[in-house]
ZAMARGU-4260 file (C-alpha; in steps of 0.2 Angstrom, whole numbers, plus 5000, padded with zeros to 4 digits):
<rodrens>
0) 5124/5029/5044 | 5128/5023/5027 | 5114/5022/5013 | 5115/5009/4999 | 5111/5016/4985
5) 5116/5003/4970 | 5102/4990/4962 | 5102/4972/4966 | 5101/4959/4955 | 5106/4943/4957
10) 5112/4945/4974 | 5123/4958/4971 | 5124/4977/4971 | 5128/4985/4957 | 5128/5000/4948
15) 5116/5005/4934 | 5120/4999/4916 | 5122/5017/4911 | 5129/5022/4929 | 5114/5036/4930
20) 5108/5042/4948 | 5095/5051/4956 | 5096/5060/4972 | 5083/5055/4986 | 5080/5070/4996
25) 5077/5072/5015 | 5059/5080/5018 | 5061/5089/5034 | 5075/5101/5026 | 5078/5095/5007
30) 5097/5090/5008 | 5102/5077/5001 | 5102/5059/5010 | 5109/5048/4994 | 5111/5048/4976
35) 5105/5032/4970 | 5110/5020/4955 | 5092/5023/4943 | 5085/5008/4934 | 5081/5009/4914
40) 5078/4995/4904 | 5096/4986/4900 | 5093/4984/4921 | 5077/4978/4923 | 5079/4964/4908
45) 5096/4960/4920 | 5085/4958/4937 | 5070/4947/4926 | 5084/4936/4921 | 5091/4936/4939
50) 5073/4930/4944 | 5069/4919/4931 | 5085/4908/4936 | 5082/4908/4951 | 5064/4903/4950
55) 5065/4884/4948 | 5075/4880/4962 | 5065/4891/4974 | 5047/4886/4966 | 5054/4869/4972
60) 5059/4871/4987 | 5050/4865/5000 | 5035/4878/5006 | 5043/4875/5024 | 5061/4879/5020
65) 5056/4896/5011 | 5043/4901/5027 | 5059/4898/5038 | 5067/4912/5027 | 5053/4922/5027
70) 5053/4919/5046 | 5071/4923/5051 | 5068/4939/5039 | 5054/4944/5051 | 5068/4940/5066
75) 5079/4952/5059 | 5070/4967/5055 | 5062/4966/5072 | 5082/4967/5078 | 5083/4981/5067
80) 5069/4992/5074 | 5079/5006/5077 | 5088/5008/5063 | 5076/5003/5049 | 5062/5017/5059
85) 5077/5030/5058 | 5081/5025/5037 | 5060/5027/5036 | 5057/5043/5044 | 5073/5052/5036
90) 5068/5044/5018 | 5049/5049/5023 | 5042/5061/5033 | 5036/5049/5046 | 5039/5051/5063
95) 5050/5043/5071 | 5037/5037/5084 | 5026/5028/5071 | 5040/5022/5062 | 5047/5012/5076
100) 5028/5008/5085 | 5020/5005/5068 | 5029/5002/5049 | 5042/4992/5055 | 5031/4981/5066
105) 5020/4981/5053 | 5034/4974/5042 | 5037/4961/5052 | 5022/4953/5056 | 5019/4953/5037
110) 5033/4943/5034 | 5030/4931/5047 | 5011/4928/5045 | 5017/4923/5026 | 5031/4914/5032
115) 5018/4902/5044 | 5006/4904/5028 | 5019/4896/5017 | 5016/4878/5018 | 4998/4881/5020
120) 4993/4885/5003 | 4983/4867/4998 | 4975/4861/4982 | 4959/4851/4981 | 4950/4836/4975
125) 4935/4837/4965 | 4922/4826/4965 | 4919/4821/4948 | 4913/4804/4936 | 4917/4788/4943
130) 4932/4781/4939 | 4943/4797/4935 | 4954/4807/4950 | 4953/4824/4947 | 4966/4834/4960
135) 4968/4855/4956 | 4987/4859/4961 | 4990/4879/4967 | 5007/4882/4954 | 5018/4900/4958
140) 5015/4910/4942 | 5035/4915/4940 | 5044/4930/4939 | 5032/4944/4946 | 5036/4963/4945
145) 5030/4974/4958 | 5030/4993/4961 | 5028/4999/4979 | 5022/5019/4983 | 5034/5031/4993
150) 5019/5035/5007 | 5024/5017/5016 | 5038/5011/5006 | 5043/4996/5021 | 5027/4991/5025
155) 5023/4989/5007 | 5037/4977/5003 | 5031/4966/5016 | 5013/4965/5008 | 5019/4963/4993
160) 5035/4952/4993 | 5027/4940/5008 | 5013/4932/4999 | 5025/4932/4981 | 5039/4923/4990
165) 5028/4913/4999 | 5020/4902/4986 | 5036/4901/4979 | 5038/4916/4965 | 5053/4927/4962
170) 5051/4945/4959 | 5057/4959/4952 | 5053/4975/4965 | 5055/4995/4959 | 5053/5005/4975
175) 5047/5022/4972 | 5062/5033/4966 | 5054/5048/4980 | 5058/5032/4994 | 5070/5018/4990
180) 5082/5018/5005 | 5074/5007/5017 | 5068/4993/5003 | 5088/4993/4998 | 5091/4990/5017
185) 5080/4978/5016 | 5088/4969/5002 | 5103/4969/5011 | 5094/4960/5027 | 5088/4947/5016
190) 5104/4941/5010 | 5111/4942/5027 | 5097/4925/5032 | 5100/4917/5017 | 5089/4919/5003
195) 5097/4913/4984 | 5103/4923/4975 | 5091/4933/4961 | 5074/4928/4970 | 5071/4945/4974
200) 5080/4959/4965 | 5077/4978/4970 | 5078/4991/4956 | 5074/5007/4961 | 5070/5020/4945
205) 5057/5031/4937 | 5040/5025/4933 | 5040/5030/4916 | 5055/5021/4911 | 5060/5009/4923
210) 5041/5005/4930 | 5032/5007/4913 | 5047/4994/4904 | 5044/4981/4918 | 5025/4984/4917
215) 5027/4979/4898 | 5041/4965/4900 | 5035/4948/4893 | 5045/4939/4906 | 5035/4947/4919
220) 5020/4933/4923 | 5009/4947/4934 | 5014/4966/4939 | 5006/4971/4957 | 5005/4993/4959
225) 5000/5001/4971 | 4999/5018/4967 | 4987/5033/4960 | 4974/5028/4947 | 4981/5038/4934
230) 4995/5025/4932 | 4986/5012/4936 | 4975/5012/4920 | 4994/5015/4910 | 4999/4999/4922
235) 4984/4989/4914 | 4988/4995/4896 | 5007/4990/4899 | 5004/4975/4904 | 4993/4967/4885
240) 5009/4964/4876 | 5008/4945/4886 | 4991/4945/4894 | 5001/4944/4912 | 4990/4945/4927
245) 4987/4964/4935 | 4986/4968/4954 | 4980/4984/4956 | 4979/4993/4972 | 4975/5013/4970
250) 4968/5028/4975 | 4952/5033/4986 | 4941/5043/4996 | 4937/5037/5008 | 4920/5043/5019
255) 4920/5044/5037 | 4903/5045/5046 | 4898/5052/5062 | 4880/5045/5065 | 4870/5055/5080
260) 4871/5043/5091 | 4890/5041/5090 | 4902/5042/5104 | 4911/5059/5101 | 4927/5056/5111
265) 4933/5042/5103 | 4925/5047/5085 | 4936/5065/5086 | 4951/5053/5091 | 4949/5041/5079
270) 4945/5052/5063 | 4960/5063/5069 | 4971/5046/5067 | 4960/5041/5052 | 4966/5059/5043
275) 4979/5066/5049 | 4991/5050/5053 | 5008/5048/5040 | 5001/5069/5037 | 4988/5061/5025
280) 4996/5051/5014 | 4985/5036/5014 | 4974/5028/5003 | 4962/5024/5014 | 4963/5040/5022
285) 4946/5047/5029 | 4946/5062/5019 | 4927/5066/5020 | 4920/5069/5037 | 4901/5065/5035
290) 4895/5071/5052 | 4874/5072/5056 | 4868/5088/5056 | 4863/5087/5074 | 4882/5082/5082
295) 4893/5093/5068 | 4893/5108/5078 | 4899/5097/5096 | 4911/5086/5083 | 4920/5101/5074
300) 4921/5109/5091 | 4932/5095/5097 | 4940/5090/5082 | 4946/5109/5078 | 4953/5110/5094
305) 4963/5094/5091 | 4970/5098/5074 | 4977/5113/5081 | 4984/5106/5095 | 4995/5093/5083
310) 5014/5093/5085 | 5022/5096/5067 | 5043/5094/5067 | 5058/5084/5063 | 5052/5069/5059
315) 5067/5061/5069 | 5059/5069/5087 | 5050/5058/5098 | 5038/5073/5102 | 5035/5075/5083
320) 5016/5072/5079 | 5015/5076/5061 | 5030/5076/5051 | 5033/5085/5029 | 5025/5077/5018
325) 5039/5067/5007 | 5040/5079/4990 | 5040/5097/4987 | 5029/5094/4972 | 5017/5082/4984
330) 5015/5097/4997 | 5012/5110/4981 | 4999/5103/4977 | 4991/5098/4993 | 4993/5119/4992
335) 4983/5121/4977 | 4968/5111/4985 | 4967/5122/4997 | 4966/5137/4984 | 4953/5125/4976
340) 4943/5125/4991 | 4941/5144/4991 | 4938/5145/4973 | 4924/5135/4974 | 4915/5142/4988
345) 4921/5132/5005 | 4927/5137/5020 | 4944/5134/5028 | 4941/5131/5047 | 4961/5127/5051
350) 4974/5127/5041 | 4977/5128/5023 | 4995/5135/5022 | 5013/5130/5027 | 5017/5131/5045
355) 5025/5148/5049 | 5039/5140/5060 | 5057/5145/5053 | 5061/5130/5059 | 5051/5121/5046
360) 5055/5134/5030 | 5065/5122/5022 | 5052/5106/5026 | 5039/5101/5015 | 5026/5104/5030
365) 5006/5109/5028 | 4997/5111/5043 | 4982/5099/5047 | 4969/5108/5036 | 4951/5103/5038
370) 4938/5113/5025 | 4918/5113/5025 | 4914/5108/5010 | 4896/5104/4998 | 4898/5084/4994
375) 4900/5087/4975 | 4914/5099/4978 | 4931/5093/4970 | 4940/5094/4987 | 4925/5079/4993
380) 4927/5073/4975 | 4947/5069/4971 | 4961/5060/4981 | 4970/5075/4989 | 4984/5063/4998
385) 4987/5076/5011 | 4983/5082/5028 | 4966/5090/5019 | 4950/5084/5026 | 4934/5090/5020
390) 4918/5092/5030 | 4900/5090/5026 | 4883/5087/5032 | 4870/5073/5031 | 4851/5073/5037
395) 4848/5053/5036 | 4856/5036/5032 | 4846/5039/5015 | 4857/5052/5011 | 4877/5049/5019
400) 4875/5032/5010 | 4874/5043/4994 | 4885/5054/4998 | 4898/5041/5003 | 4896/5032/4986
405) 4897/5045/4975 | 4917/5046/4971 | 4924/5034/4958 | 4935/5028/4973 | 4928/5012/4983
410) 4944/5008/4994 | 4938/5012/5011 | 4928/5019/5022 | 4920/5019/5041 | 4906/5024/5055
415) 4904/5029/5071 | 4887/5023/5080 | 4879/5015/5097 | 4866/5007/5084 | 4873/4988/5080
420) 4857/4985/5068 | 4863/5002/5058 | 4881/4999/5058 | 4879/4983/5050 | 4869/4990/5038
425) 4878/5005/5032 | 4892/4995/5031 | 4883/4981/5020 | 4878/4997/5007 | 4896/5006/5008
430) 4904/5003/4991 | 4922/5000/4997 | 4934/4987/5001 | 4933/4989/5017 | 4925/4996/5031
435) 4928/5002/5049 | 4915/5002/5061 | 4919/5015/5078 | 4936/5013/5071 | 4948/5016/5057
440) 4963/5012/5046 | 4965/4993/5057 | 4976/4982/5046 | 4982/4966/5050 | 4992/4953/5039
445) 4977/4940/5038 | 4963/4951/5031 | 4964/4956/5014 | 4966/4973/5010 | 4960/4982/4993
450) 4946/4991/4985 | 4932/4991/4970 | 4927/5002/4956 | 4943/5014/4954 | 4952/5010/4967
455) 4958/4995/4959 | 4956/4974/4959 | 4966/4961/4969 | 4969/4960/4987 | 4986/4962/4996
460) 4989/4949/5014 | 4976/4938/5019 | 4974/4919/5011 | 4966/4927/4994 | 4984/4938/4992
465) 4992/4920/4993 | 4980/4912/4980 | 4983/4926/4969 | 5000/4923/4966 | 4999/4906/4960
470) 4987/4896/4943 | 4976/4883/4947 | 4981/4866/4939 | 4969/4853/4934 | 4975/4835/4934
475) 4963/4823/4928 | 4969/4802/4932 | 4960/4787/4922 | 4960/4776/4940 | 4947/4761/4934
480) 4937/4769/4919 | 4934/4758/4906 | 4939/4768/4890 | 4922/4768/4877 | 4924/4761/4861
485) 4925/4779/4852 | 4941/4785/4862 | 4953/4790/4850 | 4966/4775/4848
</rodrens>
């Protein structure tokens, strides 16, 4: 398989201004898959110039003509399914079986729910003083820049580039220079149903130059990350020189109860997936196992027994469970956490090193590590973004409600309990974004995704990720009013 590996602006691939590359690696055994045209400035300012000519004729176009594009792009990456879960999983880590059952599924039905949601986007008539009409218009914003992550780079292009197009935007997209080859691909697929030229433009770079420079362009109406918190706060700074609009979807922590009264079975299961799934590398992740005091002995018994049991290998077997993490540097220092762990006095119950399979030596791989920890611990304080779960106890809903809201991450979370009446509850007191109850990590294109407190502001799909790539417009009409004699003549 050939990999594209130039920018595209303008609806063209092209080589850097400066004809620099960077090498995307392959995680399972670090050779090199492609060396890829990188971004700086001279590009983006080329790709927010592609976009803002484009933007006029698109913003105009009818919202049903650009949901049958958004439509017949949803078509094709379903008939790409095996190629596009092959490009993920070798650019990745992922394995293959959730690349091809989950991401570009996932991608799909992203890119059609937004492509039905395209001519559904309505204004509204206010009720206001007789004889005046007062309607409120939903107007696209323009030329929107957007930086995906490298833990799901496909499925992140849908959420960010379905509600964008669909209200009628243009954008400017720099994937993650860990992660680019399947959002290049995609590119490609795009042009093949028919999209204008320069309405989405892919420039894949560093996020110091190329992220930060289109973070601060002032052609750029709104900049939408997703990514660590750290840069987040630099994306916010970045983005004063014209006031654009900030989308901000960022790191967590998320708590995972176990109540007493909880199923085990499907609570082992299910915190296993909520953990261990894409080795980690989640941001809603349950990375702190809250179980009650009374269950944690039967729970750890069971959930042990399935971490070991996990399948790590080449990301391209079917049989593969848990494939490398997608960087050297990513997997160092999901090493160093587990050297935090015993410095600070926890307990590594699995795990905690590199497998010791030959087979994997040149892999990024860490075995699924779970650690007892004390709540105020850093490992149960700060994103680890690996297969690193920490386990602690509770005595009461009192308490797990505290413990659960004691990180500076509100992104999400979930609970496992028979008790309706408590789930409901805990769920109301949770500080996150979201909340799963006897389940966890369900997304779906319609419900809106994001967090609070450092985790970020905005929502990605759902009808709000719609409304937030558009301004309201308030148009005032003198019907029958009679104009009083101190209107200005």
């Amino acid at each position: 398989m050939g990999y594209q590996s130039k920018l595209f602006i303008g609806g063209r691939f092209v080589e850097a201004a400066d004809g620099a590359t960077f090498a995307t690696l392959n995680p399972h055994d670090g050779s090199t898959l492609a060396e890829v045209s990188e971004a700086e400035p001279e590009d983006i300012d080329r790709a927010v110039a592609a976009a803002a000519k484009a933007f006029p004729a698109w913003s105009r176009l009818a919202a049903a003509d650009r949901g049958r594009l958004l439509l017949k792009l949803a078509d094709k990456i379903e008939e790409k399914t095996d190629e596009l879960a092959r490009l993920e999983s070798l650019d990745t880590g992922h394995p293959i079986k959730d690349s091809r059952g989950l991401d570009v599924p996932r991608t799909a039905a992203t890119f059609r729910y937004f492509g039905g949601m395209a001519d559904k986007l309505q204004g509204s008539v206010v009720p206001v003083e007789t004889g005046f009409l007062n309607y409120v218009l939903r107007e696209p914003l323009g030329v929107v820049g957007q930086i995906v992550p490298w833990n799901f780079p496909l499925m992140f292009c849908g959420w960010k580039m379905g509600p964008a197009l669909a209200a009628g935007n243009t954008i400017v997209l720099k994937p993650a220079e860990l992660t680019p080859l399947t959002t290049l691909r995609l590119a490609e697929l795009m042009a093949e149903v028919g999209f204008p030229e320069g309405v989405v433009n892919i420039v894949p770079g560093y996020g110091a130059t190329a992220g930060q420079y289109l973070a601060e362009h002032p052609g750029v109406a709104k900049i939408a990350f997703t990514g660590s918190t750290a840069t987040g706060r630099k994306i916010v700074q970045a983005s004063a020189g014209n006031l654009k609009r900030v989308q901000l979807e960022l790191g967590g922590k998320g708590a995972n109860i176990v109540f007493e009264d909880a199923d085990l079975r499907p609570a082992i299961g299910g915190s296993a997936f909520a953990i261990f799934h894409n080795q980690g590398q989640a941001c809603i992740a349950g990375s702190r196992l809250l179980l009650h005091e009374k269950i944690a002995d039967a729970f750890l018994s069971g959930f042990l027994a399935l971490a070991k049991s996990i399948r790590l290998g080449d990301p391209l077997d079917p049989k593969t469970e848990m494939g490398p993490l997608t960087s050297a540097g990513h997997r160092d220092r999901v090493l160093t956490y587990c050297q935090i762990a015993h410095q600070e006095g926890g307990e590594v119950l699995t795990g905690g090193k590199a497998p010791a399979d030959a087979a994997l030596a040149q892999g990024y791989y860490v075995e699924p590590t779970i650690v007892r920890a004390q709540p105020q611990d850093r490992v149960c304080m700060e994103e680890v973004f690996g297969p690193f779960v920490s386990v602690s106890t509770f005595k009461d809903e009192a308490e797990v409600i505290a413990i659960a809201n004691q990180t500076p991450y509100g992104l999400g979370g979930g609970l496992w309990t028979r008790d309706l009446s408590r789930a409901h509850r805990v769920a109301g007191q949770m500080q996150a974004g979201m909340v799963w109850i006897n389940s966890y990590k369900r997304v779906n294109p319609g419900s809106p995704f994001g967090g609070v407190k450092q985790s970020g502001y905005g929502r990605e799909m759902g009808f709000e990720a719609m409304r937030d790539y558009t301004d309201a417009k308030s148009v005032w009409v003198n019907v029958d009013a009679q104009i009083p004699p101190w209107y200005p003549r």
